[in-house]
C-alpha positions as CSV (number, residue, x, y, z in Angstrom):
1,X,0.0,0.0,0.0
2,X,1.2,3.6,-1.4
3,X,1.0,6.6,1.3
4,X,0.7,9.5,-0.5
5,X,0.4,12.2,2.7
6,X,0.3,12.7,6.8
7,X,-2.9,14.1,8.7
8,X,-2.4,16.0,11.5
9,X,-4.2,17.4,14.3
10,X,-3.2,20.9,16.6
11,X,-4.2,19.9,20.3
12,X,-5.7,22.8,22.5
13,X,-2.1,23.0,23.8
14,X,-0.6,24.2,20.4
15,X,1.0,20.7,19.4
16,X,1.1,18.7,16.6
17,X,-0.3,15.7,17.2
18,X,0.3,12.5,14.2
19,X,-3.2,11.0,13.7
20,X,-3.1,9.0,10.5
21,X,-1.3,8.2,7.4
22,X,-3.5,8.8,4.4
23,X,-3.5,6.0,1.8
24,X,-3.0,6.3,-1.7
25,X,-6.7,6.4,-3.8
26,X,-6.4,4.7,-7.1
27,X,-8.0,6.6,-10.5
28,X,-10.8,4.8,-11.8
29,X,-8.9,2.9,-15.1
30,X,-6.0,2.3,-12.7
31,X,-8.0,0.0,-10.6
32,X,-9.8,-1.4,-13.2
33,X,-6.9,-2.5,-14.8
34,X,-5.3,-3.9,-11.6
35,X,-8.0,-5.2,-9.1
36,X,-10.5,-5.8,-12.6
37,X,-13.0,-3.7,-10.5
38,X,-15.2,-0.7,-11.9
39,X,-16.1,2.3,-9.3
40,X,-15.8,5.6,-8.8
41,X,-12.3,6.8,-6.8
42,X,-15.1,8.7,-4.4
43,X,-17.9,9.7,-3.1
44,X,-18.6,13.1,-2.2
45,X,-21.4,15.1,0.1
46,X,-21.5,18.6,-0.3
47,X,-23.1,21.5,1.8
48,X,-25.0,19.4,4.3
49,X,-26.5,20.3,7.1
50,X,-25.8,18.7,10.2
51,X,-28.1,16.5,11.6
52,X,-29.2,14.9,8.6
53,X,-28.7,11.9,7.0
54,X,-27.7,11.4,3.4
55,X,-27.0,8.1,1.6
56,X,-25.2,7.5,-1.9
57,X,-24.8,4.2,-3.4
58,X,-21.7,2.4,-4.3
59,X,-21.7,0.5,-7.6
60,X,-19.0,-1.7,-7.6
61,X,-18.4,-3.8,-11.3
62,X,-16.5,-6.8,-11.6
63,X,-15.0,-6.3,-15.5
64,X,-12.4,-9.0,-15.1
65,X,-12.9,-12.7,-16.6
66,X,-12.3,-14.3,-13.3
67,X,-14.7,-14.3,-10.3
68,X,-13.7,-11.6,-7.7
69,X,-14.2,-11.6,-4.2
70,X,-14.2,-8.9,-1.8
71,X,-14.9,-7.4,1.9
72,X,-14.5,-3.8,3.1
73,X,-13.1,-1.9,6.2
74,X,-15.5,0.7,8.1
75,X,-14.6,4.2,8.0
76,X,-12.2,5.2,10.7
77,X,-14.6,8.4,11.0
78,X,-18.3,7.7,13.3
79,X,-19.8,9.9,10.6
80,X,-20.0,7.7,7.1
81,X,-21.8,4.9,8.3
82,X,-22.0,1.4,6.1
83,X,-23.7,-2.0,6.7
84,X,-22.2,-5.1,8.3
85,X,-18.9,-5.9,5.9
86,X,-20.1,-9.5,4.5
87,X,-18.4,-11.2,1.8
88,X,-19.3,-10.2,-1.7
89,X,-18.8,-12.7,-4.6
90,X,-18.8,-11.1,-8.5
91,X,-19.0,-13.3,-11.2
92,X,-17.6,-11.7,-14.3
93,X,-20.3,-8.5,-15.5
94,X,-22.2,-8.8,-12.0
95,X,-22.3,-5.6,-9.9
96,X,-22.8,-5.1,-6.7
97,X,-24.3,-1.7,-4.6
98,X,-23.5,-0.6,-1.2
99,X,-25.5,2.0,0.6
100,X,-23.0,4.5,2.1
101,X,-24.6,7.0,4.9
102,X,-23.2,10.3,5.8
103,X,-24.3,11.4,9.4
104,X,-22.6,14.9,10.2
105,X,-23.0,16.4,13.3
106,X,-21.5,19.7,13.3
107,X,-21.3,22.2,9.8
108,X,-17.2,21.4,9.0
109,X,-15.3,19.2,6.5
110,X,-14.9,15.6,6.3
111,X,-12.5,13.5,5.1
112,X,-12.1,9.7,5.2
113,X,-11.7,6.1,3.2
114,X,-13.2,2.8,3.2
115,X,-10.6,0.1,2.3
116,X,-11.7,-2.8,0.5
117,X,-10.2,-6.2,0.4
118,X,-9.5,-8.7,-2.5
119,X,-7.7,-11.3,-3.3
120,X,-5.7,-9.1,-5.3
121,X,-4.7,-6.9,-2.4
122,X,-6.5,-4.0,-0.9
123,X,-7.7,-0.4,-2.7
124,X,-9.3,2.7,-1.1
125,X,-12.1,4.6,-2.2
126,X,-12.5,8.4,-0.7
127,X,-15.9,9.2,1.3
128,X,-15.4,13.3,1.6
129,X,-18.1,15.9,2.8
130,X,-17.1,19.6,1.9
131,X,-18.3,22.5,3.6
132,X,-20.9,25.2,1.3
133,X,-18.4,28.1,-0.8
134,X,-18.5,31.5,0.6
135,X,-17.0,34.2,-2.0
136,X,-17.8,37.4,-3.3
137,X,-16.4,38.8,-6.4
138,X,-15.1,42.5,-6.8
139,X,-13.2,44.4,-9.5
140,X,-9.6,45.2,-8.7
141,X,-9.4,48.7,-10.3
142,X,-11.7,52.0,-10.8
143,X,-10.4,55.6,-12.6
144,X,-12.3,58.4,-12.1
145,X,-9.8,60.0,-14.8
146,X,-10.4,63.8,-14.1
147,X,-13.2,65.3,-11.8
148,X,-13.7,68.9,-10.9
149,X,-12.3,70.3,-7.6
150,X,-14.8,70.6,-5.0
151,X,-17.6,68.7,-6.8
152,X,-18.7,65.3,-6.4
153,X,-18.3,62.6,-9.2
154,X,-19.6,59.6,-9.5
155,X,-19.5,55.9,-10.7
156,X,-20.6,52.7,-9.7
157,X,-18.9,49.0,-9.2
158,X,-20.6,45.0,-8.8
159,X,-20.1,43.1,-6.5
160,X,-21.4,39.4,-7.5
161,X,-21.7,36.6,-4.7
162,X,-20.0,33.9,-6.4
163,X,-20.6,31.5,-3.4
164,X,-23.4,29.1,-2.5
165,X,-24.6,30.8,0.6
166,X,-25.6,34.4,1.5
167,X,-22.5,36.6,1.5
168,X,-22.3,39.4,3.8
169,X,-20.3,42.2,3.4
170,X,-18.6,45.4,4.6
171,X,-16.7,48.4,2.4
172,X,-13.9,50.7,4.2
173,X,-13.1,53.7,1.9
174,X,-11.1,56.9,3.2
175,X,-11.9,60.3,1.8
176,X,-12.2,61.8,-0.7
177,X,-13.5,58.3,-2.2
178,X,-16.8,57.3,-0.2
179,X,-19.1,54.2,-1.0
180,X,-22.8,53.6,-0.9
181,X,-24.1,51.2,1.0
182,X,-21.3,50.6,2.9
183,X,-22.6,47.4,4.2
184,X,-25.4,44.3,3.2
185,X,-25.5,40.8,1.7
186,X,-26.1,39.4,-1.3
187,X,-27.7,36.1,-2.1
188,X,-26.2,33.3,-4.1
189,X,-25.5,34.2,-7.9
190,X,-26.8,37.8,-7.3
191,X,-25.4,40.8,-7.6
192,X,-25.3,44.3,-6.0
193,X,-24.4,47.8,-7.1
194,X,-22.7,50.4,-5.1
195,X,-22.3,53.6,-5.9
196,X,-18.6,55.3,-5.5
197,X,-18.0,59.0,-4.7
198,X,-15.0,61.3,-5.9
199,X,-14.9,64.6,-4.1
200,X,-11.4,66.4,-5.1
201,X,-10.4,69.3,-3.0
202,X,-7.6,70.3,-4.4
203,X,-5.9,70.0,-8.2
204,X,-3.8,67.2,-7.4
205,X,-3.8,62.9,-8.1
206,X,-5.6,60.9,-5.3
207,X,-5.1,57.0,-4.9
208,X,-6.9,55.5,-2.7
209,X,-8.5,51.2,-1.9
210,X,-11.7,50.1,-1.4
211,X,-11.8,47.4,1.1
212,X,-14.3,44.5,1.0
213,X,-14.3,42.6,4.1
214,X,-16.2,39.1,4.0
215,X,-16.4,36.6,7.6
216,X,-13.6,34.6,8.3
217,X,-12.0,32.5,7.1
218,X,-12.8,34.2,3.0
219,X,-9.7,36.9,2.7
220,X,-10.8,40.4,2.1
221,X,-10.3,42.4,-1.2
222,X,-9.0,45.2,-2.4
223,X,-9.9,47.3,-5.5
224,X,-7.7,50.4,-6.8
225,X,-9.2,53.5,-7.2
226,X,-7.8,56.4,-8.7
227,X,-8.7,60.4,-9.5
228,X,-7.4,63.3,-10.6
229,X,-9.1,66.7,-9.3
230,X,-8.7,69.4,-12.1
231,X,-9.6,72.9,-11.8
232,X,-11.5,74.5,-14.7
233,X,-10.5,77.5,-16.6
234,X,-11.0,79.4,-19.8
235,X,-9.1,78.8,-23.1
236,X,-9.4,81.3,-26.0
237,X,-8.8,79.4,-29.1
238,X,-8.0,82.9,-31.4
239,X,-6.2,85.9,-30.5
240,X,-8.5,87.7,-33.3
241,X,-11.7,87.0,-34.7
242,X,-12.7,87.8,-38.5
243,X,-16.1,87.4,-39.4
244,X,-15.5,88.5,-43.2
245,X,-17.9,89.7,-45.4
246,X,-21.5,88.9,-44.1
247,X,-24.6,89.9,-45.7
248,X,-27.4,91.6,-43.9
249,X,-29.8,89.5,-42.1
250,X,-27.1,86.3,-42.2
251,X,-26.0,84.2,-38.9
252,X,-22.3,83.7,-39.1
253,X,-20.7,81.5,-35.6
254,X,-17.3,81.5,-34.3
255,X,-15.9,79.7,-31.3
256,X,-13.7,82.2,-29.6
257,X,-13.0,80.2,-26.1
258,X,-13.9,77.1,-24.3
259,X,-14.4,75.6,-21.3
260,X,-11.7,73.1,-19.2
């Protein structure tokens, strides 16, 4: 039997404690080809609530020519529960299905194998439960290019919830970039707009980060924002202005200055 990695456990002390070698799981065509069984490498439970209980089947295929025989191991784990190991017998094309029940009772990951055991020698198949994702999704940069000094621009950002569960949220901005809301949650696969305020006091480049906290453990994000705050003034485009000849009762335009 292949190892492939360690588990380990901290103790309220801060220790590491060794609590099991994890054994190797074979890929589907690998086994087949060795052990002449057909299965899947795992079974897999996801987002469950505890509580409950939740039952898979597994199909297991002799797809040798010769008659196989086989037992399995319990989980080490109280929470994947299976019946009574008897002894199976396969005749070559028979299948077989064994009712695999997952018991959680608290909302965290789980991570086990049952072993089974042939005359061939012995192969794992993984029985995992994984935990609901949490994630909301934010730009990483805004530019406000310019903006007048001492009035407000505006723009507006998404943020998507990603996840599969409600995704609160928080936003930490420092002047003169503010955000509306600055707080709420979003529902899975929705999205929400917030508005983002530039107020420039000065002629002068302002970066600045929007913050995007989410609940532990999801890491928060940060998005760039950038302005520049530019003071407007008059520009006359022609030092002299000839109209020409223009007869009576005619409209003739110019543009002498503009705005910037």
């Amino acid at each position: 039997m292949s190892m492939l990695e360690t588990r380990s456990k901290i103790s309220s002390r801060g220790d590491i404690r060794l609590s099991r070698v994890v054994p190797e799981v074979l890929s589907r065509d690998s086994r087949a080809r060795r052990f002449g069984i057909d299965c899947p490498s795992e079974l897999h439970w996801h987002a469950k609530e505890p509580g409950g209980d939740y039952k898979q089947k597994l199909t297991i295929k002799n797809v040798s020519t010769q008659v196989i025989k086989f037992k399995y191991k319990l989980p080490e784990t109280s929470f994947f529960f299976l019946k009574f190991p008897d002894l199976f017998t396969l005749n070559p094309g028979m299948a077989a299905s064994i009712d695999v029940n997952f018991r959680p009772i608290r909302s965290e990951p789980y991570d086990d194998v049952i072993e089974f055991i042939t005359t061939q020698g012995n192969f794992f198949i993984r029985v995992i439960a994984t935990m609901p994702e949490h994630g909301v999704k934010m730009q990483e940069h805004l530019d406000f290019g310019f903006a007048t000094v001492k009035e407000e621009s505006t723009r507006t950002f998404v943020l998507r919830n990603i996840g599969e569960v409600n995704a609160p949220f928080e936003l930490l901005s420092e002047a003169p970039f503010d955000v509306h809301p600055k707080e709420g949650v979003i529902f899975p696969g929705k999205t929400m707009t917030v508005k983002i305020s530039f107020f420039p006091t000065e002629a002068s480049v302002y970066v600045g980060t929007i913050v995007c906290k989410q609940p532990i453990p999801r890491p928060a994000l940060v998005m760039k924002i950038s302005g520049i705050g530019k003071i407007p003034f008059v520009a006359i485009s022609k030092s002299e202005v000839d109209f020409g000849t223009v007869l009576t009762g005619r409209t003739v335009n110019e543009v002498l200055c503009s705005v910037e």
